[in-house]
LOPAKOL-838720 format. One line per field, with one value per residue (C-alpha): residue number from 1; residue in one letter; z, y, x. Coordinates in steps of 0.25 Angstrom, whole numbers, plus 5000, padded with zeros to 4 digits. Layout:
// LOPAKOL-838720
pos	NUM	...
code	A	...
pz	Z	...
py	Y	...
px	X	...
//
This chain:
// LOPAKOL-838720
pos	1	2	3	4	5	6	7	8	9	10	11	12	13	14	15	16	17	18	19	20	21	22	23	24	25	26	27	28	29	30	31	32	33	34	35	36	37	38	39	40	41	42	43	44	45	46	47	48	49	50	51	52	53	54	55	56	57	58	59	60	61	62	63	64	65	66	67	68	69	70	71	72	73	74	75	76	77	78	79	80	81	82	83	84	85	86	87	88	89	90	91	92	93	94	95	96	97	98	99	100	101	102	103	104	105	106	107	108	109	110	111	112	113	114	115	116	117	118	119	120	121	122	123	124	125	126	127	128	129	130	131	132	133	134	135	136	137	138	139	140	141	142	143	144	145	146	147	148	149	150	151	152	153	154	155	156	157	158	159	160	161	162	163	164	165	166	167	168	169	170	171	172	173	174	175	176	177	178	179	180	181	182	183	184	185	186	187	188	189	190	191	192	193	194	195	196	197	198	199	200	201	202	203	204	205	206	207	208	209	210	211	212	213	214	215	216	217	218	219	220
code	X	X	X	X	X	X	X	X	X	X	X	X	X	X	X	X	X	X	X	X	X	X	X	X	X	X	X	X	X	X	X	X	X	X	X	X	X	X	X	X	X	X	X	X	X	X	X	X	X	X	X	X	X	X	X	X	X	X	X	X	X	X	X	X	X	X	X	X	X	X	X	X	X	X	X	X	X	X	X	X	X	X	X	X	X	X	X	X	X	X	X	X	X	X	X	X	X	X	X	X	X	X	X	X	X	X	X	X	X	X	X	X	X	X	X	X	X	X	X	X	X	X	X	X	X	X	X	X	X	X	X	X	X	X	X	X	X	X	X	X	X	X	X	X	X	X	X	X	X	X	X	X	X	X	X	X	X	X	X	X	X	X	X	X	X	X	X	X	X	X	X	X	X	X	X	X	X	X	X	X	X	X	X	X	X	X	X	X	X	X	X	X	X	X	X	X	X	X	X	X	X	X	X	X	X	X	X	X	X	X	X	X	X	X	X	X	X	X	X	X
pz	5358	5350	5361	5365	5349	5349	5360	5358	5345	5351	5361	5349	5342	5351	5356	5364	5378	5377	5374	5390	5388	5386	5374	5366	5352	5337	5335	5349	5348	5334	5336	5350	5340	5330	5340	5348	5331	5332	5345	5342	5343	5352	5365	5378	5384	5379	5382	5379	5379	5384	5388	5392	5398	5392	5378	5371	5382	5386	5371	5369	5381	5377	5364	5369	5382	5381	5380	5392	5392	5398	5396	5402	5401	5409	5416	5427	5423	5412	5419	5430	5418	5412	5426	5426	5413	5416	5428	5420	5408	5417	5409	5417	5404	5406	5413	5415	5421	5421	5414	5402	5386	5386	5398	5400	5413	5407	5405	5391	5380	5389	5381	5367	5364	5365	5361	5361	5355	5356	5364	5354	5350	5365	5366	5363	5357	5346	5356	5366	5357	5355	5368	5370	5358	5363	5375	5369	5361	5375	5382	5371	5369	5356	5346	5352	5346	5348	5343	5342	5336	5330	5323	5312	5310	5293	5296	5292	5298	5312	5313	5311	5322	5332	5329	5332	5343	5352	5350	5350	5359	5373	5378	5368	5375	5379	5370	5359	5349	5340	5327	5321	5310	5309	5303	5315	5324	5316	5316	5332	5330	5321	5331	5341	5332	5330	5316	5313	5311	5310	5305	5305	5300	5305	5300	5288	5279	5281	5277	5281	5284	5293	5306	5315	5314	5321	5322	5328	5329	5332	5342	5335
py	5449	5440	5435	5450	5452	5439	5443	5459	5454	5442	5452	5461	5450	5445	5449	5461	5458	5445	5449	5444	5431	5418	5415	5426	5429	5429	5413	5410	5421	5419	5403	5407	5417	5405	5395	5406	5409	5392	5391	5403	5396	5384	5382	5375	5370	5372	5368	5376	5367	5374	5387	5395	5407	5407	5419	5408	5404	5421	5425	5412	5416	5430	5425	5414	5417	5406	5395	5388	5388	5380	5381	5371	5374	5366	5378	5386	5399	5399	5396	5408	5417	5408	5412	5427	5428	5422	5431	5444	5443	5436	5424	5415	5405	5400	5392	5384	5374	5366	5353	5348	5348	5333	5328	5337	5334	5336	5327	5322	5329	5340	5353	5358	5364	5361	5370	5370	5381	5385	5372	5363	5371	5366	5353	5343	5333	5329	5318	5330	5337	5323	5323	5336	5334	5323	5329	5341	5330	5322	5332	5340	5335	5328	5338	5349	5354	5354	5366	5366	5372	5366	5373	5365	5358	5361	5374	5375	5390	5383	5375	5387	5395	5385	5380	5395	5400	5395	5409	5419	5415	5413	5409	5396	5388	5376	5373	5364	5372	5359	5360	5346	5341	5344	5330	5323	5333	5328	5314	5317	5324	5313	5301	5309	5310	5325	5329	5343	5354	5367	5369	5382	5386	5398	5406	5404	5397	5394	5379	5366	5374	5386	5386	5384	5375	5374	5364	5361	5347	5340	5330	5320
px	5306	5298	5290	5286	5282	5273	5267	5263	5260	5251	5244	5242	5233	5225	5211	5210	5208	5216	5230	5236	5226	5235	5226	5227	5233	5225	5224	5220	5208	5206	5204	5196	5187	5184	5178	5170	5164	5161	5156	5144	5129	5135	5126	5127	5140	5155	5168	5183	5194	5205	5201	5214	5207	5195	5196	5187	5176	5175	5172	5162	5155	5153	5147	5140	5135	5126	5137	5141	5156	5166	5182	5194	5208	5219	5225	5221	5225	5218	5205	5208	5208	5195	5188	5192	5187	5174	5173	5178	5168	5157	5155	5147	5146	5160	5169	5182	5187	5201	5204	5212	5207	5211	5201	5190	5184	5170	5160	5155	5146	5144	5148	5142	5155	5168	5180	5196	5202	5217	5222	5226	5237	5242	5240	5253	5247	5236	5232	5231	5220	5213	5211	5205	5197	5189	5187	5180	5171	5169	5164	5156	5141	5135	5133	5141	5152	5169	5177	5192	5204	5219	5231	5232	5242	5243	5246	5261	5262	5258	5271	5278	5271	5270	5285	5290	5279	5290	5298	5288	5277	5277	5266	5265	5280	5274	5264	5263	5257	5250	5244	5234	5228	5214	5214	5219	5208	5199	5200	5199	5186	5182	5185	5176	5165	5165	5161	5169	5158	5167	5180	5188	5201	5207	5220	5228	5227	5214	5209	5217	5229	5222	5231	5218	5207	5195	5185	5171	5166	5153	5150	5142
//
């Protein structure tokens, strides 16, 4: 019973038109909606890390038809639905291939842009997302710009939700659902040599304790 109220009330908040996509709900869109806001006046080449079936890379696209963008995602599935949506809406300024966040098979300094958006959550490790973040800073060009998000860890209302997600939500068994410091992310950032140019906080209570933080940092 509480499965069948989490999700009518999940298909009731999300976007209309994505209620049956795997993506879907208020923080996945509302987090998708603050990169797309960051990205605006970007050019060139860039990169999602971890495109699922492509929400994010449809509505950049539309803004910025401009923008050359490339997605990677490590299943398949997703990438059908990433081709059918490409084909559907008639973007010609995307496209996806398959390979793993932690080693991009893509050369170096070759995208202006590089953003990861609703996949750390998934990843078991901290040394997991270290991995994936210097592989966006590999592959993005001096000067050009990494954008990222991260439920932060000093959120106490996170533990809470994650620790009981278990019971009402389906679709997240198997996951690991992680939170992080932004103090350990950006000592990574750091050690890369990117200089931290944007930083967002999204939920409540906004500030150190905001559930969601986002971040855009400079190759130097």
């Amino acid at each position: 019973m509480i499965h069948n109220i989490y999700n009518w009330f999940h298909q009731k908040i999300s976007r209309p038109g994505e209620e049956g996509e795997y993506s879907k709900g208020y923080w996945p869109d509302r987090i998708r909606r603050e990169a797309i806001g960051m990205c605006r006046g970007l050019h060139g080449r860039l990169l999602e890390v971890g495109c699922g079936e492509g929400l994010f890379m449809a509505h950049l696209a539309q803004e910025n038809p401009a923008l050359e963008i490339w997605g990677i995602d490590n299943n398949r599935d997703r990438l059908t639905e990433v081709d059918a949506r490409i084909k559907r809406q008639g973007l010609g300024n995307v496209r996806a291939l398959l390979g793993q966040a932690s080693r991009l098979d893509l050369q170096d300094d070759y995208f202006d842009a590089v953003v990861c958006v609703n996949v750390f959550i998934n990843m078991p490790s901290f040394e997991m997302v270290e991995q994936a973040l210097n592989e966006m800073g590999r592959v993005c060009k001096k000067g050009g710009v990494i954008i990222f998000e991260f439920r932060n860890a000093l959120n106490p209302l996170l533990k809470i939700k994650y620790g009981l997600a278990r019971y009402y939500d389906e679709t997240v068994k198997g996951l690991p659902l992680m939170a992080y410091h932004a103090k350990e992310i950006e000592k990574v950032l750091s050690d890369m040599r990117f200089e931290v140019t944007g930083r967002r906080h999204i939920g409540f209570p906004l500030g150190i304790l905001a559930p969601v933080i986002v971040i855009e940092a400079k190759k130097s």
